[in-house]
TORFIDO-72032 format. One record per residue (C-alpha): x, y, z; residue in one letter. Coordinates in steps of 0.05 Angstrom, whole numbers, padded with zeros to 5 digits, always signed. Layout:
% residues N
XYZa;...
//
This chain:
% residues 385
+00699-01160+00025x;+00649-01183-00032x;+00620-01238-00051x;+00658-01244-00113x;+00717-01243-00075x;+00696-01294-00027x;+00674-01346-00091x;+00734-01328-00127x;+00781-01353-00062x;+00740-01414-00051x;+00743-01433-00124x;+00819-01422-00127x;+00833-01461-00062x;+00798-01513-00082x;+00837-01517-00152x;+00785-01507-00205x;+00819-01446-00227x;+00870-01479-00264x;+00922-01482-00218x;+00926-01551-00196x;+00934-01589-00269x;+00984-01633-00276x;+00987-01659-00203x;+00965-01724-00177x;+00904-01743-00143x;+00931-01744-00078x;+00957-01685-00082x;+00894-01650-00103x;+00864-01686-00043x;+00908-01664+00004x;+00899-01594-00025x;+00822-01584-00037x;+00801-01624+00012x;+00765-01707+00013x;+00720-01718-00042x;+00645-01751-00016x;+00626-01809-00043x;+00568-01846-00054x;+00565-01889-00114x;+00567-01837-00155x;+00612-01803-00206x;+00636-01745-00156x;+00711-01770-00131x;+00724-01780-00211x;+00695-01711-00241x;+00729-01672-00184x;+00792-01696-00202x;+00788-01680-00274x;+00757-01610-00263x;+00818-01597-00219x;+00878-01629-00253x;+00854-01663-00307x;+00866-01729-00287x;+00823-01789-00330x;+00796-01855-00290x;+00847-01897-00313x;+00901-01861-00272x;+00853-01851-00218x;+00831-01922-00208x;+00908-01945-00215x;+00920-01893-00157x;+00852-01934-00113x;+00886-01996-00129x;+00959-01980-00105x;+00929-01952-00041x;+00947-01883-00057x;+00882-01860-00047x;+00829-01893-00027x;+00744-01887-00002x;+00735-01900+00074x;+00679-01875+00121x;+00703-01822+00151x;+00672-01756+00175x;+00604-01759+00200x;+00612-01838+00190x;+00605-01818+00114x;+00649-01841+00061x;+00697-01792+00025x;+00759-01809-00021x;+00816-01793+00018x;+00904-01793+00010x;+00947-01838+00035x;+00963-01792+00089x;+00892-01784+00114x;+00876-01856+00123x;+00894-01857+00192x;+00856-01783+00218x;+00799-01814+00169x;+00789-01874+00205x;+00793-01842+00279x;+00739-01786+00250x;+00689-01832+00232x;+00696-01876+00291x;+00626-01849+00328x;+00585-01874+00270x;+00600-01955+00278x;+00593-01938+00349x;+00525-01911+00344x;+00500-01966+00308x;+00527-02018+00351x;+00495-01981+00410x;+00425-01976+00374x;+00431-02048+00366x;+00448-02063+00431x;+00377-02016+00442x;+00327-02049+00401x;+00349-02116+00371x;+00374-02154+00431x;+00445-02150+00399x;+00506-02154+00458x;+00571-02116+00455x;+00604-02187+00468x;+00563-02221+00412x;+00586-02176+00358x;+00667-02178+00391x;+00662-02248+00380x;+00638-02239+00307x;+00685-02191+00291x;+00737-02245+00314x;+00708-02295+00260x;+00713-02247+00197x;+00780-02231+00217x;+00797-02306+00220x;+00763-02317+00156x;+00791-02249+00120x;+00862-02249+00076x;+00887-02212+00014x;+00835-02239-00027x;+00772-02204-00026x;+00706-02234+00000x;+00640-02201-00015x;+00586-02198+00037x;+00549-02265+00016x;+00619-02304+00019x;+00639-02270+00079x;+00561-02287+00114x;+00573-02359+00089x;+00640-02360+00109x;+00618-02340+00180x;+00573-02390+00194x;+00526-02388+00258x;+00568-02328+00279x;+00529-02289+00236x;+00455-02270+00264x;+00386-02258+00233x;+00350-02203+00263x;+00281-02210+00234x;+00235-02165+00222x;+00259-02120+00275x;+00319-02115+00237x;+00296-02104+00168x;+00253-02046+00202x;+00317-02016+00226x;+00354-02025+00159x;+00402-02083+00190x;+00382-02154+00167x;+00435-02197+00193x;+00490-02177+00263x;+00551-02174+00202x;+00535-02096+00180x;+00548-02091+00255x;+00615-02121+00262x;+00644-02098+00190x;+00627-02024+00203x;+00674-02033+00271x;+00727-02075+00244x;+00734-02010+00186x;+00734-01962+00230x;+00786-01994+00265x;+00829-02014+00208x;+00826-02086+00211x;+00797-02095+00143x;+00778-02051+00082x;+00724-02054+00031x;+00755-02065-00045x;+00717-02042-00104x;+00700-02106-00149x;+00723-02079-00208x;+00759-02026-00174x;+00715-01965-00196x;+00692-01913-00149x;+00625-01902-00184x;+00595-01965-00163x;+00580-01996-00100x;+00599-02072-00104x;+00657-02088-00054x;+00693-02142-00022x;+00731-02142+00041x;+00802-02155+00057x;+00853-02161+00117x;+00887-02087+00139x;+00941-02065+00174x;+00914-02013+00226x;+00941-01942+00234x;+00955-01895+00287x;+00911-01840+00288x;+00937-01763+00320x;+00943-01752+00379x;+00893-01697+00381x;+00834-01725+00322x;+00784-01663+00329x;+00847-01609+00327x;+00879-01642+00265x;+00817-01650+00227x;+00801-01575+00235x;+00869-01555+00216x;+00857-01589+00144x;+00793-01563+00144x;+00810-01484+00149x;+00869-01499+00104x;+00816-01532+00057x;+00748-01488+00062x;+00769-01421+00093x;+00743-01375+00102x;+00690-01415+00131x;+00654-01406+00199x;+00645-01446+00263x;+00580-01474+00239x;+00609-01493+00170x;+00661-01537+00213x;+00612-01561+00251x;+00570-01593+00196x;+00631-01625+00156x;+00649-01645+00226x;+00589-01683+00263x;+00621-01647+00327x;+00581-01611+00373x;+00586-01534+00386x;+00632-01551+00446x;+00679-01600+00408x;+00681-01555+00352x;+00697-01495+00392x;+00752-01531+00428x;+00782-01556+00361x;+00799-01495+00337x;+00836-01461+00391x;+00906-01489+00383x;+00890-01463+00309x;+00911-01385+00285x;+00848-01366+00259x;+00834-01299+00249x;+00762-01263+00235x;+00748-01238+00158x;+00721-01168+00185x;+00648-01162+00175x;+00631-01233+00173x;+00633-01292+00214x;+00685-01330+00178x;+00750-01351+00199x;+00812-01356+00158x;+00885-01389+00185x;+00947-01345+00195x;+00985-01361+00151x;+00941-01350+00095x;+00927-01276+00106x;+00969-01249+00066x;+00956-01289+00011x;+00879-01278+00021x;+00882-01196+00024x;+00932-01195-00045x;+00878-01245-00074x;+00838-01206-00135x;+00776-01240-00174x;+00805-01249-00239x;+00776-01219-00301x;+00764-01275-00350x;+00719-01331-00336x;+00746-01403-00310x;+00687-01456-00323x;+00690-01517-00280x;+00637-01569-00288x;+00634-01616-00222x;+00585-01656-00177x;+00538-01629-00131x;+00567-01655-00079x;+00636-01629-00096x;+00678-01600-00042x;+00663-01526-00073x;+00592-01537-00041x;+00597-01593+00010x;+00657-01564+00051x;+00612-01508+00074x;+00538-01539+00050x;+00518-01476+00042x;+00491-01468-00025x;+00459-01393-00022x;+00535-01362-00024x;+00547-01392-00090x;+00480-01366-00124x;+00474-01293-00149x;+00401-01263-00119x;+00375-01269-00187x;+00397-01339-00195x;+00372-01367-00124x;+00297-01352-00154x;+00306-01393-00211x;+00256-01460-00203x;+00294-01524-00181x;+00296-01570-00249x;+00248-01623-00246x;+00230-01604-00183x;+00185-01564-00136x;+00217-01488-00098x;+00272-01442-00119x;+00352-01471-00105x;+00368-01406-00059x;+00316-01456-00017x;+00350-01509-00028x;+00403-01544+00019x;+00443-01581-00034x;+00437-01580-00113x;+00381-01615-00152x;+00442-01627-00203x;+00514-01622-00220x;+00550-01554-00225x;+00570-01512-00277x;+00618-01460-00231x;+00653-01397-00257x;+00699-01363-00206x;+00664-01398-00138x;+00598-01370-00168x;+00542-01422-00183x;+00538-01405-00257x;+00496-01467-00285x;+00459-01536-00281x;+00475-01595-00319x;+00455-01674-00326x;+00487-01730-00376x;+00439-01758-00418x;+00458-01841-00431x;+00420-01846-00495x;+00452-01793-00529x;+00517-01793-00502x;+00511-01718-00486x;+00508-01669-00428x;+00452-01621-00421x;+00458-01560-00387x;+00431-01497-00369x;+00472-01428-00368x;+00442-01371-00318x;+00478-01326-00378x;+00506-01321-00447x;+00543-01366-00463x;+00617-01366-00487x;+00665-01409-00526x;+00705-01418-00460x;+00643-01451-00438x;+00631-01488-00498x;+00704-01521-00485x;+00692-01540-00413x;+00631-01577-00427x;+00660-01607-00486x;+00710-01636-00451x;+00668-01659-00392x;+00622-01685-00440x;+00679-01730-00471x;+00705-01753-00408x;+00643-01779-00382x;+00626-01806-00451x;+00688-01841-00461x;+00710-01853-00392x;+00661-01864-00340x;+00599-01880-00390x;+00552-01836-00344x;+00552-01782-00288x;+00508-01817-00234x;+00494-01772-00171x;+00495-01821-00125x;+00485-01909-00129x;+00418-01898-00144x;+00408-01846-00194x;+00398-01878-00255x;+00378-01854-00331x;+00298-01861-00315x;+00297-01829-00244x;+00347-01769-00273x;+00290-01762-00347x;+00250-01703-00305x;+00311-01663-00299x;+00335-01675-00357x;+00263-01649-00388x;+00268-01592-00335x;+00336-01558-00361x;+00319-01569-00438x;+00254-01538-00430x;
//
């Protein structure tokens, strides 16, 4: 078993060799696995690595509820199918949970306070969304300061509180304001909720060995939030089978597909987010980097990126391996990028593309909400030095 092999199978399964173009976001979800989200441009340039798919199609997809960002696993919030909403939901359950309790903790906040509250916002909630200022006017006295105490704690007001529940449950949903998944301006809106499996932890590791393996115990356990225990107990209804000489796991009834599986010859470029599912699935970024490569200086930055635990930038992946580093630059409409090689004409064409997409369709590549033109300038500098 080499390396090679083991980047080439990740970067198939997870469709950026080609193989998934043509079919709908959904689909690729269901297939490669939720895509994180954070404000950012990742949910948008997975989807186009993998099947080509432009905004336009993906947004109509967010708006008819095909697809759609909800907090899910590890209370974060990943793009998800249709199909998922429910095992989503029931996931990311703990997180609301926790907060509630911490609140309960340290700002004098009661279980029965926040019940009643969520009672009010469902009252005032319908099809049309509210944002969080309408919604905390709408509320009235039901909504509570919390002071200074709060605003230490990062929760101002008792409504965080009582929205984070009500989502988790699937009593309401947050809508995008103008319905892009870049930006993080929402309103809220009544939901119907769902019922989730029977068995939450089992289900969620059966998608995640369909969607990551071979992966390990401790890779499941970070996309997870469960502990050793819950993990461990997850898997055992599941047909996973040891890769030999390694601690990674792969389901039955991939096998045989896995052992026929060859690295193929020519090069397949895919340019995606750091946080795309070819990294985050396992966050383990050293098995993507060649030795050579995981010494190379972290752009703008201070270490090496074999030290690092997730990328300093977006990807530039050939066959699973980490091949390359790259930022858009606003001002002149262009990406910028650094090769750990020679560079081909196959790579020329994927980051023209890229480069046109996010030009023309998205109007930047943000990280995450808060990256921003000025905060990303050092990179930038760093990888055309």
């Amino acid at each position: 078993m080499t390396t090679a092999r083991l980047r080439a199978w990740w970067a198939h399964r997870q469709g950026l060799d080609g193989t998934l173009r043509g079919t709908s976001a959904a689909e690729v979800l269901e297939r490669t696995g939720w895509a994180r989200s954070v404000g950012g441009s990742a949910p948008y340039l997975g989807l186009f690595a993998r099947a080509g798919l432009r905004r336009e199609a993906v947004d109509a997809d967010v708006a008819r509820l095909v697809i759609h960002e909800l907090p899910s696993a590890r209370g974060c919030t990943y793009v998800l199918p249709e199909a998922d909403f429910a095992l989503g939901l029931a996931v990311g359950a703990g997180a609301p949970e926790g907060e509630l309790a911490a609140a309960e903790k340290h700002l004098a906040v009661t279980r029965e306070e926040i019940g009643k509250l969520c009672d009010v916002v469902l009252d005032v909630l319908g099809d049309e969304p509210l944002d969080p200022a309408k919604l905390k006017a709408a509320s009235g006295t039901a909504v509570r300061n919390l002071g200074d105490a709060g605003k230490k704690r990062g929760v101002t007001t008792t409504l965080p509180l009582a929205l984070g529940l009500l989502q988790a449950q699937g009593e309401i949903r947050r809508v995008p304001v103008n319905g892009r998944l870049d930006q993080q301006r929402y309103g809220y809106v009544r939901w119907v909720p769902r019922t989730p499996p029977s068995d939450v932890d089992a289900e969620l590791a059966r998608r995640y060995f369909a969607w990551a393996a071979p992966a390990s115990l401790k890779h499941f356990r970070w996309f997870s939030g469960r502990t050793a225990a819950a993990a461990k107990k997850a898997v055992e209804s599941l047909e996973l089978q040891p890769v030999e000489g390694t601690d990674l796991l792969l389901p039955k009834d991939l096998a045989a597909e896995f052992e026929a599986f060859t690295v193929p010859d020519k090069p397949s470029y895919a340019l995606v987010a750091g946080i795309d599912g070819v990294h985050l699935l396992h966050r383990d970024l050293p098995r993507l980097l060649d030795p050579a490569d995981a010494e190379r200086p972290v752009p703008g930055g201070k270490g090496t990126l074999g030290g690092e635990a997730d990328p300093p930038c977006h990807l530039i992946v050939d066959r699973g391996r980490l091949a390359g580093l790259w930022e858009f630059d606003v001002g002149t409409g262009k990406i910028v990028h650094r090769f750990f090689g020679r560079e081909d004409d196959a790579l020329r064409e994927a980051v023209a593309a890229t480069e046109e997409f996010v030009r023309e369709d998205l109007g930047d590549a943000r990280s995450f909400s808060l990256d921003s033109p000025k905060s990303r300038a050092p990179r930038l500098a760093a990888l055309r030095a």
